[in-house]
C-alpha positions in Angstrom: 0.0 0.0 0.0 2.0 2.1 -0.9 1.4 6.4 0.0 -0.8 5.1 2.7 -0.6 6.2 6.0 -0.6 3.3 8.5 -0.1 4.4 11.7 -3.1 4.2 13.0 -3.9 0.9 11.1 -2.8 -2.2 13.2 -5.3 -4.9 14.4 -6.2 -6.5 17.6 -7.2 -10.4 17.4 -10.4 -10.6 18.9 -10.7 -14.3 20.2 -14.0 -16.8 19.9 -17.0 -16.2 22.4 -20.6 -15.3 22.9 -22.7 -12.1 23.5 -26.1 -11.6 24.4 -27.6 -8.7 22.4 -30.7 -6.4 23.5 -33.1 -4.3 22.0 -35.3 -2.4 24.2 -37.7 -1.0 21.2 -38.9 -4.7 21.1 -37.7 -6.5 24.8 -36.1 -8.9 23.2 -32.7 -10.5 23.9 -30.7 -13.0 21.7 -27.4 -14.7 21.5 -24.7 -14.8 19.3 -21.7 -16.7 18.8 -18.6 -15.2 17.8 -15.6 -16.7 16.1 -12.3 -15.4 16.3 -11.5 -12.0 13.7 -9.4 -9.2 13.7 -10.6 -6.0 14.5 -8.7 -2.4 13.4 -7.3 -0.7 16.9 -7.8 3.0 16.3 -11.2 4.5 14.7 -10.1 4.9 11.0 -8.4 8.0 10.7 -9.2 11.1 8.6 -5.6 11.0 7.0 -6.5 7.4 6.4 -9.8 8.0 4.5 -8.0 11.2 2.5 -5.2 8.5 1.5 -7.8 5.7 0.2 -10.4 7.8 -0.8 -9.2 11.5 -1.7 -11.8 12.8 0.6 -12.2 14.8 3.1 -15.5 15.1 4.8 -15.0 15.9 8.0 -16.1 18.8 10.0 -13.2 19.1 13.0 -9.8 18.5 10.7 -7.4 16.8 12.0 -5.5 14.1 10.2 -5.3 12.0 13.5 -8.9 12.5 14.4 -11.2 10.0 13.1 -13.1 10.8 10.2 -17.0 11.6 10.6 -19.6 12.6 8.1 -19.4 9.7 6.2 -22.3 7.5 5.4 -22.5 3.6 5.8 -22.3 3.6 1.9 -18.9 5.3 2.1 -17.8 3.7 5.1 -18.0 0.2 3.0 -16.7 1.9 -0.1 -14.1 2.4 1.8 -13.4 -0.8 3.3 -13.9 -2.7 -0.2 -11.1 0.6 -1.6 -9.1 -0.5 1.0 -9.3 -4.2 0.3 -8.5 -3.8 -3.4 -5.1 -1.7 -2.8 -3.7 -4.4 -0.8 -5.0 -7.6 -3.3 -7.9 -8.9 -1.1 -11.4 -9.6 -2.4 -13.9 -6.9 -1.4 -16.8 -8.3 1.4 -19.1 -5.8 -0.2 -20.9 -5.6 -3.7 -22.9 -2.1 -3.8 -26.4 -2.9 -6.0 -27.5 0.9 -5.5 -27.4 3.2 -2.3 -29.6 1.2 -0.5 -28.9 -2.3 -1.6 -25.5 -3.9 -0.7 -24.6 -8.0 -0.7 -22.4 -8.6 2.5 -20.5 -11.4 1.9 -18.7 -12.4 5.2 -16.4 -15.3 3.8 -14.0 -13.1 1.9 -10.8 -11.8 2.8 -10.8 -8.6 2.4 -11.6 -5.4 5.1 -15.2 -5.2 6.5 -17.4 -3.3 9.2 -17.7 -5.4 11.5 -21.0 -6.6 13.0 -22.8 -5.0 15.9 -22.2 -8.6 17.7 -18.2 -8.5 17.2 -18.5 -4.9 18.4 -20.2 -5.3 21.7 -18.0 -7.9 22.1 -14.8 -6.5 21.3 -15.9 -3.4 23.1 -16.5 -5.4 26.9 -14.0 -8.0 26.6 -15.8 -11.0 27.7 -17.7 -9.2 30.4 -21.6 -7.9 30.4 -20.1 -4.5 32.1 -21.7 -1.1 29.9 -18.0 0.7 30.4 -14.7 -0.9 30.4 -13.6 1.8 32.8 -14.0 5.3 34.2 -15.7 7.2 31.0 -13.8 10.3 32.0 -10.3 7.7 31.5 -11.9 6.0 28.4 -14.0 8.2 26.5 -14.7 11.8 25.1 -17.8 12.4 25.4 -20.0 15.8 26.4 -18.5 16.5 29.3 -15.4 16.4 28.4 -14.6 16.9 24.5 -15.3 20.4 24.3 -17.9 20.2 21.7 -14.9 18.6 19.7 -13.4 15.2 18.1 -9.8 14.6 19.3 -7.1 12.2 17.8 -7.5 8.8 18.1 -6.0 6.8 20.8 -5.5 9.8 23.5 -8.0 7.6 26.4 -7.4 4.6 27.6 -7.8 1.4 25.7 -9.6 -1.8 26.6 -8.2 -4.9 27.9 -7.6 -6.1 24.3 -6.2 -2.6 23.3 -8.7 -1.5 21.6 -9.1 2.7 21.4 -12.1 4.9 21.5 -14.4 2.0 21.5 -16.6 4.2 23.8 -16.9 8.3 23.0 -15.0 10.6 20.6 -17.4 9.0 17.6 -20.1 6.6 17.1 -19.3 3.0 14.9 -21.0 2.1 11.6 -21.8 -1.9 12.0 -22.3 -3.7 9.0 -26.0 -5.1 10.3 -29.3 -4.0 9.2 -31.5 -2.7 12.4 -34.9 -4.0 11.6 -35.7 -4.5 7.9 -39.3 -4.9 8.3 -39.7 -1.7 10.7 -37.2 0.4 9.4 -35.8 -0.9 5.5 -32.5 -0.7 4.8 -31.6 1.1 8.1 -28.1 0.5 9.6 -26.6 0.3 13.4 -24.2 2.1 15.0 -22.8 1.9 18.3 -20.4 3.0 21.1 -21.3 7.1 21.2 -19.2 10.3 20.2 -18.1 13.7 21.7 -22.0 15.1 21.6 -23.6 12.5 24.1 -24.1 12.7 27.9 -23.2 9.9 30.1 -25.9 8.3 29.6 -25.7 7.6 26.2 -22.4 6.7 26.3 -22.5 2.1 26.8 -21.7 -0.5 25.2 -24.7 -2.0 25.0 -26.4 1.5 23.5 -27.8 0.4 19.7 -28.8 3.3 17.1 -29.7 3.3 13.8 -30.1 5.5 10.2 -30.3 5.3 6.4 -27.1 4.1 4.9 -27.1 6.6 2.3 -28.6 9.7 3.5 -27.6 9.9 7.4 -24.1 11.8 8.0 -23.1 13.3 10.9 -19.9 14.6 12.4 -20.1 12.2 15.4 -20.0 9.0 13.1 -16.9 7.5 12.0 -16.0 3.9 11.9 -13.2 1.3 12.5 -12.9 -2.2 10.1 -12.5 -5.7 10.9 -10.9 -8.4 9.1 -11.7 -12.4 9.3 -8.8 -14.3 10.4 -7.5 -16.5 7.0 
């Protein structure tokens, strides 16, 4: 990959478990197993995005703060870029802006689901925080109505950054096709939210085309070949 910055683009294995997922909207609770995959560190990087992409849609610049204003379309677009520049096989073919075939079994770079996020984000625990939000997290009370670089809090047990605060996630699932269409999640909340809305087991949703915002970035996962 050559011209691409990867500093902030090393991976964490995330090793095989289960998670119990919850929607409130409906009471229901389900679980899911999880094998093992590798999941990017650091929030994908607004440098990172300019060097795949040649964009630059962020409203707080920063080339080590995470990129936000991106759609779920161009979150993908990016992963399946991505993918292409260093010879793997895309995990997304993009019908139109609303239809998308996910194919999990390829190689290349991915969202990943809301499942491996939850999971990834608690570390084999059921705990909403991995730690103190002020030592983890920026969030309202803290961020100064602001993004900040990636990788400034402290990380999970598994080392992985931001997982809670400074922007919310794109996942790769759709929320609830029959309610909502071709809505996607996102988890983990950004710099705007009070402490309240700041968990890992908080679960949000928009259009993947329409719906930017600039406390939405993303991170990508990877399977494990």
């Amino acid at each position: 990959m050559e011209n691409i910055n990867k500093d902030f683009l090393s991976f964490v294995r995330i090793t095989p478990g289960e998670i119990q997922l919850n929607d409130d909207r409906i009471k229901k609770k389900w679980n899911v197993k999880i094998d093992a995959f590798f999941l990017s560190r650091h929030l994908v990087t607004q440098k990172l995005y300019f060097d795949v992409t040649g964009a630059q849609p962020s409203s707080f610049k920063g080339a080590n703060r995470p990129v936000e204003n991106v759609s779920w379309i161009e979150a993908v677009t990016f992963c399946n870029k991505i993918s292409l520049l260093e010879g793997l096989n895309p995990c997304y073919t993009i019908l139109d802006d609303e239809r998308i075939d996910f194919d999990h079994t390829q190689n290349g770079y991915r969202l990943p689901t809301e499942a491996e996020w939850q999971y990834a984000c608690q570390v084999n625990s059921s705990a909403i925080r991995y730690g103190k939000l002020n030592e983890i997290a920026w969030y309202k009370e803290n961020s100064k109505n602001s993004t900040h670089d990636v990788g400034l809090k402290q990380p999970n047990k598994w080392g992985l950054y931001d997982m809670l605060g400074n922007v919310w996630e794109w996942c790769s699932d759709v929320y609830d096709e029959t309610v909502y269409g071709s809505y996607r999640i996102f988890r983990g909340g950004g710099w705007a939210d009070e402490e309240r809305g700041v968990m890992a087991t908080n679960r949000r949703r928009s259009h993947p085309n329409a719906f930017r915002i600039d406390d939405l970035g993303f991170r990508i996962a990877k399977n494990i070949d």
